[in-house]
Backbone and ligand atoms as CSV (ligand in chain L), in Angstrom:
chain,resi,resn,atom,element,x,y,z
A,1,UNK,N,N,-3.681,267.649,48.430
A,1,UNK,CA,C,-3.062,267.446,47.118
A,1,UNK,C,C,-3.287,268.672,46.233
A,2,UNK,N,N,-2.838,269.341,45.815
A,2,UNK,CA,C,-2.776,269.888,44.708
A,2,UNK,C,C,-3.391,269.496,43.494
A,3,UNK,N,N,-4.677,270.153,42.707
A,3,UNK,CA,C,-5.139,269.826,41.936
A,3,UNK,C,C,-4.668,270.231,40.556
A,4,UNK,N,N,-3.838,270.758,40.151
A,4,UNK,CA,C,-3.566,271.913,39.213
A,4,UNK,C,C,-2.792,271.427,38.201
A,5,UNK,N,N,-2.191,269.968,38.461
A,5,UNK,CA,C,-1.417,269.466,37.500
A,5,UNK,C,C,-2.313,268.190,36.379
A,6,UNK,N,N,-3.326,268.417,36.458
A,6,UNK,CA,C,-4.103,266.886,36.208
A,6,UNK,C,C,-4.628,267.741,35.054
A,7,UNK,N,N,-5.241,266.511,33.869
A,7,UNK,CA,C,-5.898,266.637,32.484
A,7,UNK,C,C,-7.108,266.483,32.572
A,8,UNK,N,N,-7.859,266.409,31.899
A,8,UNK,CA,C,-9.216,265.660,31.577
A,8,UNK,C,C,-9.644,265.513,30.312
A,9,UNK,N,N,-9.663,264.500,29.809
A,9,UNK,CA,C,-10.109,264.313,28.312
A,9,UNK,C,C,-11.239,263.452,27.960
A,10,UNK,N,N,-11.679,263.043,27.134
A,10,UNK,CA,C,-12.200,261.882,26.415
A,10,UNK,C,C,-11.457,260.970,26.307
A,11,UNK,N,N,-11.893,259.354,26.852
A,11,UNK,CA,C,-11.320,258.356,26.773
A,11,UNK,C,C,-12.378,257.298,26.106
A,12,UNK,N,N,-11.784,256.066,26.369
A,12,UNK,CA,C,-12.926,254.888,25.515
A,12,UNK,C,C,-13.311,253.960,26.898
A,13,UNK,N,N,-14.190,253.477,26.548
A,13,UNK,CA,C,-15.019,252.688,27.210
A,13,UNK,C,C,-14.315,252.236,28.554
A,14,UNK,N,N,-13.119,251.014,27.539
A,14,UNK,CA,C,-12.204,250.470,27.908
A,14,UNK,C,C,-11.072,251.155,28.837
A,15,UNK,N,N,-10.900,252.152,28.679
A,15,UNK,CA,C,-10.184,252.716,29.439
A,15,UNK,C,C,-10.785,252.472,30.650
A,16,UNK,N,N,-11.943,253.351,30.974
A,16,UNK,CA,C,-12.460,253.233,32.336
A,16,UNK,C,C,-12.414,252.094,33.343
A,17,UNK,N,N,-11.950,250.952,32.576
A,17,UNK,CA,C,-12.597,249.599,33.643
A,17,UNK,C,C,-11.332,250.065,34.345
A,18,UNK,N,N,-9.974,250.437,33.956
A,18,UNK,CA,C,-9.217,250.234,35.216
A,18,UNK,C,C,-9.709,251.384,36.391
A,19,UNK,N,N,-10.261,251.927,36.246
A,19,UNK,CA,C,-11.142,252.693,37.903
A,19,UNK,C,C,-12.448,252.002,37.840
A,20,UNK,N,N,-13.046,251.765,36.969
A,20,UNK,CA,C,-14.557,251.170,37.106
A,20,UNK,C,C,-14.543,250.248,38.236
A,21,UNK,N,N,-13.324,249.429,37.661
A,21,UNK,CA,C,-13.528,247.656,38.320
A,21,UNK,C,C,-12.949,247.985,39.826
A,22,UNK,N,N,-12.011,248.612,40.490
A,22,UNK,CA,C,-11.509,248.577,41.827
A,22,UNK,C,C,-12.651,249.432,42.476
A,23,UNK,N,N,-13.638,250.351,41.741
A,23,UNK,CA,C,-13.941,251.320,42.124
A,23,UNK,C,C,-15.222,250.921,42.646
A,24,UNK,N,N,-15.907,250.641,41.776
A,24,UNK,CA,C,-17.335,250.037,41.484
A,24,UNK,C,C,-18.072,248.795,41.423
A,25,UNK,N,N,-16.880,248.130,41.474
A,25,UNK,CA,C,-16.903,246.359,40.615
A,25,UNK,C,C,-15.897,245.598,41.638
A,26,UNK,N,N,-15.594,246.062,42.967
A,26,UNK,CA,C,-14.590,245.101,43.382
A,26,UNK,C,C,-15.009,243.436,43.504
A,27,UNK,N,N,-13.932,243.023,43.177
A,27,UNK,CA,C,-14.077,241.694,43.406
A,27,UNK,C,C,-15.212,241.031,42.749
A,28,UNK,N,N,-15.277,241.611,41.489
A,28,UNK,CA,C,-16.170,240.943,40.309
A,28,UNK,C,C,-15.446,241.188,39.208
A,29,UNK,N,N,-15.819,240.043,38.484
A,29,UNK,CA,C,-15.834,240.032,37.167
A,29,UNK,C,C,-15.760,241.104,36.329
A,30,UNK,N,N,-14.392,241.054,35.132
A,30,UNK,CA,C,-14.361,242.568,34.741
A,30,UNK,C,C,-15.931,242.766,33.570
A,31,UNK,N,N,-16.414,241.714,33.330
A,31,UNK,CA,C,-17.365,241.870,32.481
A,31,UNK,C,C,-18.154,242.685,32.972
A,32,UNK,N,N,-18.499,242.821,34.600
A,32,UNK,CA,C,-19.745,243.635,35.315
A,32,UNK,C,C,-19.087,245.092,34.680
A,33,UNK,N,N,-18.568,245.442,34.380
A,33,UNK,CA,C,-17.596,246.664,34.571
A,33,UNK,C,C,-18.219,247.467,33.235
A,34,UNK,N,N,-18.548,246.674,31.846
A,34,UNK,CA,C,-19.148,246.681,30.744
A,34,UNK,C,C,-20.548,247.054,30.867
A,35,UNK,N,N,-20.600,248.738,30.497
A,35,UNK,CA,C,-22.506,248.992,31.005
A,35,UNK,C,C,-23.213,249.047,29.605
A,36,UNK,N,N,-24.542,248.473,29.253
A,36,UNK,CA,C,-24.792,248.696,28.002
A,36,UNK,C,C,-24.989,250.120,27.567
A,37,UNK,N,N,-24.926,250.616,26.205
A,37,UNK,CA,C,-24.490,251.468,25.091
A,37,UNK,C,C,-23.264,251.992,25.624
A,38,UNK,N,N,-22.402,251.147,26.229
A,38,UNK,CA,C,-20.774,252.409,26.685
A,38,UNK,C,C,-19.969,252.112,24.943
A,39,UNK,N,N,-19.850,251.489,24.055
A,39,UNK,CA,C,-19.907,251.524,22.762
A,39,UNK,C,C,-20.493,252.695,21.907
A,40,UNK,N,N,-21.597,252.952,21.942
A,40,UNK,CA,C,-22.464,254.026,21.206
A,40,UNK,C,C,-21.862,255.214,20.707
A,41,UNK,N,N,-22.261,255.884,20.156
A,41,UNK,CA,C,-21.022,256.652,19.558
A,41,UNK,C,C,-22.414,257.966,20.129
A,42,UNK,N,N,-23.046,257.832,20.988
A,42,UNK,CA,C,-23.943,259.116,21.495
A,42,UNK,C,C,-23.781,259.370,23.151
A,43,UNK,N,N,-22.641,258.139,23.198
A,43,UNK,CA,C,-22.161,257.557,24.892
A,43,UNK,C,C,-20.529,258.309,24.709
A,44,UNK,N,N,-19.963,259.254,25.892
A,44,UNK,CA,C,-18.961,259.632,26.319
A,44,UNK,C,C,-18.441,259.338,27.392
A,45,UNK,N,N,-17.264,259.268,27.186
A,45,UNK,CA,C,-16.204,258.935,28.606
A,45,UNK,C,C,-15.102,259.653,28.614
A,46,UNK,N,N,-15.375,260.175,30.076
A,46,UNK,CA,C,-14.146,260.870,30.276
A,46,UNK,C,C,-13.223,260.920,31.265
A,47,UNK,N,N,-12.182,261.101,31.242
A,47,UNK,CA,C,-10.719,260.788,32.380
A,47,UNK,C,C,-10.012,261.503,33.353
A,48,UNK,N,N,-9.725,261.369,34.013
A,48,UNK,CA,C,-8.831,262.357,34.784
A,48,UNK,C,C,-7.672,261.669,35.260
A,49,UNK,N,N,-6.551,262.623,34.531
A,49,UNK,CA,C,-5.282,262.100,34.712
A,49,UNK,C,C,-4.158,263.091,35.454
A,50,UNK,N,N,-3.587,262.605,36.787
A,50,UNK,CA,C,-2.263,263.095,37.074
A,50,UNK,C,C,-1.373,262.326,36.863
A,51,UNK,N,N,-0.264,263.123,36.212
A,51,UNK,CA,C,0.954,262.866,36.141
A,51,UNK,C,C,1.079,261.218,35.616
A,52,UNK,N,N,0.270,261.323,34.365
A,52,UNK,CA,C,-0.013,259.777,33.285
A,52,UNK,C,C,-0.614,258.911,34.067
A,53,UNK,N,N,-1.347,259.264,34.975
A,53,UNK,CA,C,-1.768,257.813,36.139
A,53,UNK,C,C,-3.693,258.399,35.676
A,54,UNK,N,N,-4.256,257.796,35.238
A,54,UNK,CA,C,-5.777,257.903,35.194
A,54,UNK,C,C,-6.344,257.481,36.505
A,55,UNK,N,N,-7.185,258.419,37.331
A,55,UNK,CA,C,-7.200,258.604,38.589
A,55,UNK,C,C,-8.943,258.488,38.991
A,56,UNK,N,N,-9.560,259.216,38.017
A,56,UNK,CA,C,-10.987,259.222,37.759
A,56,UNK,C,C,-11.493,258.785,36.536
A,57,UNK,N,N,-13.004,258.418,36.495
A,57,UNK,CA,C,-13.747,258.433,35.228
A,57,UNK,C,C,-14.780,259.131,35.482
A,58,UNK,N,N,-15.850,259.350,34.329
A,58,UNK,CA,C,-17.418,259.549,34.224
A,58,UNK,C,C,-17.730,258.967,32.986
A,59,UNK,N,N,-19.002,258.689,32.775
A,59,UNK,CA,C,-19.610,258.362,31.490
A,59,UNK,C,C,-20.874,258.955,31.401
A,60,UNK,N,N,-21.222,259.292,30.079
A,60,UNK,CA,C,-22.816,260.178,30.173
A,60,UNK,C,C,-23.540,259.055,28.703
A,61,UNK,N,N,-24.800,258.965,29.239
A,61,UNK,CA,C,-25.235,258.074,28.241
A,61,UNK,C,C,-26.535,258.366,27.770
A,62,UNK,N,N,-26.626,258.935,26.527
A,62,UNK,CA,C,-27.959,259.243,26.061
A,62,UNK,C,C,-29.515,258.555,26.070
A,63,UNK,N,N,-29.245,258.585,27.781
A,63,UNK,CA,C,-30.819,257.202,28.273
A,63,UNK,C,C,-31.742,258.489,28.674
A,64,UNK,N,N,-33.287,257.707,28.357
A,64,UNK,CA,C,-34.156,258.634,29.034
A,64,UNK,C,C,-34.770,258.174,30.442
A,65,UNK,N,N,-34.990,259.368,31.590
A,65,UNK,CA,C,-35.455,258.338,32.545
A,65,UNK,C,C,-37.063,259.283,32.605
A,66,UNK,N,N,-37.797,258.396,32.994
A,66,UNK,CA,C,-39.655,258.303,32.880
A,66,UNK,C,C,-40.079,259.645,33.567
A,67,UNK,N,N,-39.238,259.667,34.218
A,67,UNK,CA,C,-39.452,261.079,35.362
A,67,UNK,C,C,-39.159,262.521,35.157
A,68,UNK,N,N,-38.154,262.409,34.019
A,68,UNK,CA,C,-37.827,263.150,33.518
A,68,UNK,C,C,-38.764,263.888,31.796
A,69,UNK,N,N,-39.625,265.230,31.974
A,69,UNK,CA,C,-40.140,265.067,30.483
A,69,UNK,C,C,-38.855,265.516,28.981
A,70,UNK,N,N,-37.695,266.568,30.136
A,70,UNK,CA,C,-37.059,267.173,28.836
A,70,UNK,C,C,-36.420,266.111,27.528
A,71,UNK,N,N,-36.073,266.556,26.782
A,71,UNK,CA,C,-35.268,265.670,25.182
A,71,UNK,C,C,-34.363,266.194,25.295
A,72,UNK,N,N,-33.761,266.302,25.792
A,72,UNK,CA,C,-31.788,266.100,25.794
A,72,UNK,C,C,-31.094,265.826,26.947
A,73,UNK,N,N,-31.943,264.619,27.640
A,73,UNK,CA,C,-31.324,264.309,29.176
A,73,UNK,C,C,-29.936,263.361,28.928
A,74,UNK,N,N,-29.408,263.028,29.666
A,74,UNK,CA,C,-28.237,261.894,29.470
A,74,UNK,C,C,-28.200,261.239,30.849
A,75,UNK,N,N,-27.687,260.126,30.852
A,75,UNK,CA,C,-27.743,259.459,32.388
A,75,UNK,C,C,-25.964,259.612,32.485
A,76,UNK,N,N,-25.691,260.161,33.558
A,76,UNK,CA,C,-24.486,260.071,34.612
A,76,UNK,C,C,-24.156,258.523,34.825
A,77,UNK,N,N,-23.296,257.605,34.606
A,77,UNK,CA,C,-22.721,256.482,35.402
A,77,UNK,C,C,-21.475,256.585,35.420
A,78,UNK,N,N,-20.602,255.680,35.858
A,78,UNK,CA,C,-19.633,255.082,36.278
A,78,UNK,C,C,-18.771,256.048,36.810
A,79,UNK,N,N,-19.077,256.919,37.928
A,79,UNK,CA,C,-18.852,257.538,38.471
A,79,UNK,C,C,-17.799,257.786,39.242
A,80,UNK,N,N,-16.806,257.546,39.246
A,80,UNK,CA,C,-15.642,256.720,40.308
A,80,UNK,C,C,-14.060,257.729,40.164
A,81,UNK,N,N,-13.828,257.661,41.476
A,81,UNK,CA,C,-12.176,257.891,41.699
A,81,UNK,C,C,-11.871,257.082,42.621
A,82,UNK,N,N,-10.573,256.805,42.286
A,82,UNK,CA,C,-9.601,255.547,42.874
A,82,UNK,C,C,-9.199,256.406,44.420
A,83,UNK,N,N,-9.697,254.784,45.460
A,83,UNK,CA,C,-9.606,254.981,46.966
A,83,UNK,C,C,-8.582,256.145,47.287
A,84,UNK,N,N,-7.818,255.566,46.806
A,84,UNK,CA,C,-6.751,256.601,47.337
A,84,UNK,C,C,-6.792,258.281,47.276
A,85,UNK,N,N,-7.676,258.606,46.193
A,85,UNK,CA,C,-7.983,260.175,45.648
A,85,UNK,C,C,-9.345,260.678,45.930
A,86,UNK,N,N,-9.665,259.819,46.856
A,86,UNK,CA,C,-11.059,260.374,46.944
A,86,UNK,C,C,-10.696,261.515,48.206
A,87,UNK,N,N,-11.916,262.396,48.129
A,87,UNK,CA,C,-12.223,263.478,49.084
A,87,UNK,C,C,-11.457,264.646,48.968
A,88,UNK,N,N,-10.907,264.636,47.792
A,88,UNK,CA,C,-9.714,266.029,46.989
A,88,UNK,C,C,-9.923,266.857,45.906
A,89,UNK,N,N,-11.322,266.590,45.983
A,89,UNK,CA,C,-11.804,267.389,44.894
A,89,UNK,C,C,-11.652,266.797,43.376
A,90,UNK,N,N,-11.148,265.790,43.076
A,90,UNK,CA,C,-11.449,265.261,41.856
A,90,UNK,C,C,-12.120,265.277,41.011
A,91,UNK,N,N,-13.703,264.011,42.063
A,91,UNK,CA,C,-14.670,263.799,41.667
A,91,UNK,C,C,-15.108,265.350,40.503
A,92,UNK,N,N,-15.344,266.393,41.623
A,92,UNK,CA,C,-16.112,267.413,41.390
A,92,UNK,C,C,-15.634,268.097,39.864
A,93,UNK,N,N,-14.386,268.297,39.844
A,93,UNK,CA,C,-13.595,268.389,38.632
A,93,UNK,C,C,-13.916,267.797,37.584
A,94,UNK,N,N,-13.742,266.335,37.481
A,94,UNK,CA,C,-14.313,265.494,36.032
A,94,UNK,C,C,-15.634,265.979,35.758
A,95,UNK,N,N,-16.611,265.380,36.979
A,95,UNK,CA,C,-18.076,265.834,37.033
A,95,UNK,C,C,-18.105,267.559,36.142
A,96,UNK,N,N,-17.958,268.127,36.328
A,96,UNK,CA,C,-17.960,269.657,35.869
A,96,UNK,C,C,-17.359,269.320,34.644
A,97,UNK,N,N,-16.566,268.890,34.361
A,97,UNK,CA,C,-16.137,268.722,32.736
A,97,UNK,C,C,-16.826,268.160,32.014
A,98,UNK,N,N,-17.536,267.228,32.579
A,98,UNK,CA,C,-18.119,266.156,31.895
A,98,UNK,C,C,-19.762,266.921,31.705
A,99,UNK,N,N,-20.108,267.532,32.592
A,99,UNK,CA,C,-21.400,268.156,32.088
A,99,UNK,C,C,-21.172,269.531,31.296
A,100,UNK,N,N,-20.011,270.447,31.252
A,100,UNK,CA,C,-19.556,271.613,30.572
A,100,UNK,C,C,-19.604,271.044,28.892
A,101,UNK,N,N,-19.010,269.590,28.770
A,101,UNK,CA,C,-18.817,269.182,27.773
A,101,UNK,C,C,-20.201,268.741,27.052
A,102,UNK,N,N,-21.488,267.705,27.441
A,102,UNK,CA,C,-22.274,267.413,27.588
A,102,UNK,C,C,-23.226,268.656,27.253
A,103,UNK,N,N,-23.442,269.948,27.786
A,103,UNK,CA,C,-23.765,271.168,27.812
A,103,UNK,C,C,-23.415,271.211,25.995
A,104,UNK,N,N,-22.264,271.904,26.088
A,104,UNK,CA,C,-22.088,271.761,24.842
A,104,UNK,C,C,-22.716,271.019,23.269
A,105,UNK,N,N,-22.680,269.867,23.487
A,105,UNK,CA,C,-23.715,268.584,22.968
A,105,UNK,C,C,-24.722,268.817,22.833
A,106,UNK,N,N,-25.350,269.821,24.038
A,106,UNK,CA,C,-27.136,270.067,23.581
A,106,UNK,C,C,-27.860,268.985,24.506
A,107,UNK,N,N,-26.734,268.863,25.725
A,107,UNK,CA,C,-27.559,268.504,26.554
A,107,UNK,C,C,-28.126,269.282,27.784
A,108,UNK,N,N,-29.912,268.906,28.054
A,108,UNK,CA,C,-30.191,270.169,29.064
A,108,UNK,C,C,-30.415,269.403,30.305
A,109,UNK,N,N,-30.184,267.957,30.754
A,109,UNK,CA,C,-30.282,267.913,31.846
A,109,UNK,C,C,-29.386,266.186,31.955
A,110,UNK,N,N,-28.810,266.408,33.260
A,110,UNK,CA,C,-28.239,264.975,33.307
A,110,UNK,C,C,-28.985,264.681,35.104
A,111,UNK,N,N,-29.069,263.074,34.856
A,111,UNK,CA,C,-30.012,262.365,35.969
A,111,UNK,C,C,-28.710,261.239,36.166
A,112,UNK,N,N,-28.942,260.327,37.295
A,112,UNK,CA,C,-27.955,259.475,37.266
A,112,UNK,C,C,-28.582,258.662,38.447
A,113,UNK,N,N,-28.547,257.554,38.946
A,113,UNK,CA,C,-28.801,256.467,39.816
A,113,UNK,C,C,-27.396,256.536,41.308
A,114,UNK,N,N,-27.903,257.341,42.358
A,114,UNK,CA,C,-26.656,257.086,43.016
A,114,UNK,C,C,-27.157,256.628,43.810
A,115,UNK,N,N,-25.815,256.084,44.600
A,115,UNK,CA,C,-25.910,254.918,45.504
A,115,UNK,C,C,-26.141,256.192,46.660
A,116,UNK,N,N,-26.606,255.608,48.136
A,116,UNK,CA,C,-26.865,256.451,48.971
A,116,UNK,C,C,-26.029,256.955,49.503
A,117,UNK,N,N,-24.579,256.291,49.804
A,117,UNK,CA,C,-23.509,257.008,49.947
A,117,UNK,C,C,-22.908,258.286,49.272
A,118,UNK,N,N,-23.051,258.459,47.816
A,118,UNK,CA,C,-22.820,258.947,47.313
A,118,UNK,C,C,-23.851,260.246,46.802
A,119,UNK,N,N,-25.047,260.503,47.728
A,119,UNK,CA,C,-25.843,261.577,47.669
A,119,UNK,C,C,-25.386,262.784,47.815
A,120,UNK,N,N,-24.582,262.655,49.235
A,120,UNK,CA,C,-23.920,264.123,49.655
A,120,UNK,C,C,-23.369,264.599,48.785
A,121,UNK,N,N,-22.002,263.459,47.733
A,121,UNK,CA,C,-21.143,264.205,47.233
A,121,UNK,C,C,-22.352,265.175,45.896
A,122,UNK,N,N,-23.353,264.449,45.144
A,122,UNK,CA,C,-24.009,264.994,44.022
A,122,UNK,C,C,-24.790,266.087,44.444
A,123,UNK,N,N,-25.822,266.177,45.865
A,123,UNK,CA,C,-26.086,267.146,46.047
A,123,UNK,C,C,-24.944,268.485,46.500
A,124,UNK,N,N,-23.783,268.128,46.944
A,124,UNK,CA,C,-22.710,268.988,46.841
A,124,UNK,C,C,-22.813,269.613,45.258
A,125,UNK,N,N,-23.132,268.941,44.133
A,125,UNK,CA,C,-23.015,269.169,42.539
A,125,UNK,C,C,-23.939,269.805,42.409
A,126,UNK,N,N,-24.984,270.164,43.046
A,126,UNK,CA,C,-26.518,270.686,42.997
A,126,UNK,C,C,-27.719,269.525,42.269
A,127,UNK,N,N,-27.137,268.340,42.244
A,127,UNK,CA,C,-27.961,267.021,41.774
A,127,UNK,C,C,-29.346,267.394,43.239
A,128,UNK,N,N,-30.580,267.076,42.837
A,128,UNK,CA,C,-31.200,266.825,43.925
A,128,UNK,C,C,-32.094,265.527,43.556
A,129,UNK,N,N,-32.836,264.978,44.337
A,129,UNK,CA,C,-33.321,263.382,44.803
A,129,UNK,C,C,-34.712,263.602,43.632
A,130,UNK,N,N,-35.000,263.043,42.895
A,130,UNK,CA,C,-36.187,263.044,42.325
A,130,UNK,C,C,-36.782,261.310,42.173
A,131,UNK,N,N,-36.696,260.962,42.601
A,131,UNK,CA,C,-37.312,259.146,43.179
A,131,UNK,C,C,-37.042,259.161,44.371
A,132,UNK,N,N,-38.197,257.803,44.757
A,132,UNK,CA,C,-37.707,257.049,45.804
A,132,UNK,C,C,-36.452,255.959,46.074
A,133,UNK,N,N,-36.186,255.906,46.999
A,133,UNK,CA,C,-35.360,254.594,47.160
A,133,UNK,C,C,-35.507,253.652,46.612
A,134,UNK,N,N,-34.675,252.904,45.815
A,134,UNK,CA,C,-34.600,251.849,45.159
A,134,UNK,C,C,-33.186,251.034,45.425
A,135,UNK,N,N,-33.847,249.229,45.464
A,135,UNK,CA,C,-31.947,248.477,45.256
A,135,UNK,C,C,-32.072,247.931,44.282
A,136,UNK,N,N,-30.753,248.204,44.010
A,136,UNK,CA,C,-29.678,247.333,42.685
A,136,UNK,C,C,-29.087,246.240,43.729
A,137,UNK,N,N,-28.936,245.121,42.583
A,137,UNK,CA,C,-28.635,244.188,43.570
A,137,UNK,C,C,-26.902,243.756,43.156
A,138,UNK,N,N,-27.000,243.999,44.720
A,138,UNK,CA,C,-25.037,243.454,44.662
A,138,UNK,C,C,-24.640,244.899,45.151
A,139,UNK,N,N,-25.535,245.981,44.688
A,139,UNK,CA,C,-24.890,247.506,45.187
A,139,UNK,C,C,-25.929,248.152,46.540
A,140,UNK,N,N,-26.841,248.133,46.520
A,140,UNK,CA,C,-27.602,248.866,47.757
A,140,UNK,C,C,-28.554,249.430,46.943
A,141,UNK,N,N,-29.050,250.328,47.813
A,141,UNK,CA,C,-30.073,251.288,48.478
A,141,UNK,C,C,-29.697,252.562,47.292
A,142,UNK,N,N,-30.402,253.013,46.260
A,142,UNK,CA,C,-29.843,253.743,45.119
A,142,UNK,C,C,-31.490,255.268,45.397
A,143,UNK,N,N,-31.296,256.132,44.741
A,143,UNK,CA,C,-32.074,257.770,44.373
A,143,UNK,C,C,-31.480,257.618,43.334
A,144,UNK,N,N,-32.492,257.712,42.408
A,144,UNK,CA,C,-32.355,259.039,41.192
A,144,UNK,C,C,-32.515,260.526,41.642
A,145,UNK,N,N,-31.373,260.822,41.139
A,145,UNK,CA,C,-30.683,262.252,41.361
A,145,UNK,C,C,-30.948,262.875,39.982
A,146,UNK,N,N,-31.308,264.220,39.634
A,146,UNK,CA,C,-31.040,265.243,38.178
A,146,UNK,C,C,-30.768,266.001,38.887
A,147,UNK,N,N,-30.568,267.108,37.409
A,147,UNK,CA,C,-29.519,268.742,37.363
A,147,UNK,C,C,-30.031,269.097,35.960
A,148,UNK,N,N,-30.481,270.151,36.152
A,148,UNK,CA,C,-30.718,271.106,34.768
A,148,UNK,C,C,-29.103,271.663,34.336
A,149,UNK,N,N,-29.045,271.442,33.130
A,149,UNK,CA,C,-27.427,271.826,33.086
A,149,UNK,C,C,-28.009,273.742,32.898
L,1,COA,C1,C,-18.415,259.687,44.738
L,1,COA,C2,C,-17.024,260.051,44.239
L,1,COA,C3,C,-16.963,259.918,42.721
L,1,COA,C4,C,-16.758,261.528,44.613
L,1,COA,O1,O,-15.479,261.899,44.161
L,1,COA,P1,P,-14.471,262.602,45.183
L,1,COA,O2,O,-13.277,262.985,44.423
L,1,COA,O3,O,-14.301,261.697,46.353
L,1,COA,O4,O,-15.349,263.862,45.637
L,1,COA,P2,P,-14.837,265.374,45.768
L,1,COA,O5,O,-13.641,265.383,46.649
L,1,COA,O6,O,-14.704,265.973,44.419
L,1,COA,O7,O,-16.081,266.024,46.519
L,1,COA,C5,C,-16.774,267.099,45.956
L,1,COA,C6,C,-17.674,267.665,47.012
L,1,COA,O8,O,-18.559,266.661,47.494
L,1,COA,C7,C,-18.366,266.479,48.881
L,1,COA,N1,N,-18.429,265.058,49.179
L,1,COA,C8,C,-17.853,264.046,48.527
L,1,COA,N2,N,-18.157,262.862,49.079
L,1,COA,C9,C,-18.938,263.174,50.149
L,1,COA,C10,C,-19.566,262.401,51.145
L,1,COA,N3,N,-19.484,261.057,51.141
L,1,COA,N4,N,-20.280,263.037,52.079
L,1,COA,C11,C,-20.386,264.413,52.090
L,1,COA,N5,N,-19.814,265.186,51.157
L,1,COA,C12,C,-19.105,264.573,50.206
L,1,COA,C13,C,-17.012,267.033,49.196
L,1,COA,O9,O,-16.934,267.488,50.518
L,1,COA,C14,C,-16.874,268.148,48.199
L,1,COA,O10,O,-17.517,269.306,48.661
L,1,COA,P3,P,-16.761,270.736,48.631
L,1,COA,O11,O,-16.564,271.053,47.191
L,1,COA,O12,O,-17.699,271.659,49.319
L,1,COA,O13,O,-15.489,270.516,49.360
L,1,COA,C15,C,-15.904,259.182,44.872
L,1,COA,O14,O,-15.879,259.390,46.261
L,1,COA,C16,C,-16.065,257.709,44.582
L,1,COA,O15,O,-15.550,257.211,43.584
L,1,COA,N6,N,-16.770,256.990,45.474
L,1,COA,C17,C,-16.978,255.559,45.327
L,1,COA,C18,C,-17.773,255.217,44.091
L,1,COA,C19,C,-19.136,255.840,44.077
L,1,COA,O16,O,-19.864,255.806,45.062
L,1,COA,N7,N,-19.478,256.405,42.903
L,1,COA,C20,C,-20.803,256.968,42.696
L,1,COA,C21,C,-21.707,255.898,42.203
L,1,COA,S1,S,-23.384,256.472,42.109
């Protein structure tokens, strides 16, 4: 696919559930889809759109995690591109916007909870493993991952 025609902006919360929920949330309840502070006005979301079709999300959320000592971390969630667009370089695209932007903000490091599947793609991002294995339940086998921006 050709990447060259797509946007990326700031969106709202709400926007995201339509990739959140197929993405992240199948076959649940759109309420699961709702992460707390995605409201906050210190919480961002952002989109990736071809050709008016919103294809990806990210969200960065001004959480601290224990492991981390710096003051301007943000947590990475809702991480997602729709089945169909995965493995085209998307992901990597929003991701990079979303911390360029974040950067900006005065943030110096983002951490995020990934699922184990999804290690390769973050250490592809230069994310590396700083916990042990942990489960979320209903999702698997999760690492905390950071990145010094
Ligand atoms: C994880 C996810 C967001 C990645 O987005 P994507 O558009 O599929 O990933 P990209 O195509 O941008 O991949 C970027 C890089 O990571 C690599 N990568 C992605 N997924 C990978 C995988 N499962 N294994 C190995 N490498 C992977 C790609 O090869 C690429 O490397 P390159 O730049 O050297 O070619 C997407 O696959 C997704 O939504 N998955 C399901 C939901 C999920 O697991 N979200 C994360 C929750 S923690």
């Amino acid at each position: 696919m050709k990447t060259n025609n797509y946007r990326i902006h700031e969106i709202s919360a709400e926007e995201t559930f339509q990739v959140r929920q197929p993405v992240l949330r199948p076959n649940r309840p759109l309420d699961t889809c709702k992460f707390d502070g995605d409201l906050l006005n210190t919480t961002f979301h952002f989109g990736l759109y071809l050709n008016e079709e919103l294809l990806g999300v990210c969200s960065f959320f001004n959480n601290t995690y224990s492991g981390i000592s710096s003051k301007n971390q943000y947590q990475l969630r809702g991480m997602a591109v729709l089945k169909t667009f995965q493995g085209q370089g998307l992901g990597k695209l929003i991701l990079q916007y979303g911390e360029n932007f974040m950067k900006e903000k005065g943030a110096d490091t983002i951490w995020c909870n990934a699922r184990q599947l999804a290690v390769p793609f973050y250490k592809k991002n230069n994310y590396a493993i700083i916990s042990e294995p942990f489960n979320i339940e209903h999702i698997g086998l999760h690492y905390v991952m950071s990145k010094s921006l």
